[in-house]
N, C-alpha and C positions, 0 to 999 in steps of 0.2 A: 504494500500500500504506500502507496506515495505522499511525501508530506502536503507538496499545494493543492490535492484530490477533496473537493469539496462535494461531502453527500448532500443527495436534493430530497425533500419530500415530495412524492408521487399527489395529484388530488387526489385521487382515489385511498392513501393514506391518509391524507388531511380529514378527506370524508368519513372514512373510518373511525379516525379520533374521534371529530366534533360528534358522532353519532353516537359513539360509545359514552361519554359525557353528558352529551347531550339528550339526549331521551330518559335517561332517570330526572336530567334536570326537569325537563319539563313534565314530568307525568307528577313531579312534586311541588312544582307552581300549579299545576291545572287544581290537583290535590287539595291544595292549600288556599284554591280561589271557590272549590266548591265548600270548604270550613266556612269560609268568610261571610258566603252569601248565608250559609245556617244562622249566622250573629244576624245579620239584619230582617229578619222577616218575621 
């Protein structure tokens, strides 16, 4: 391996991350946005 060899991220790795992160995040905003509406009604 060469020293000035710069690895790239793939999108399709980007995509991966963000998705893997990303959908716990959101199923626990969505989660926490049906609690919320329970407070007001």
């Amino acid at each position: 391996m060469q020293i000035n060899e710069i690895s790239r991220t793939t999108p399709l790795q980007l995509a991966l991350a963000w998705s893997f992160a990303g959908i716990p995040l959101l199923a626990g905003v969505i989660q926490t946005l049906i609690n919320a509406m329970k407070l007001f009604q």
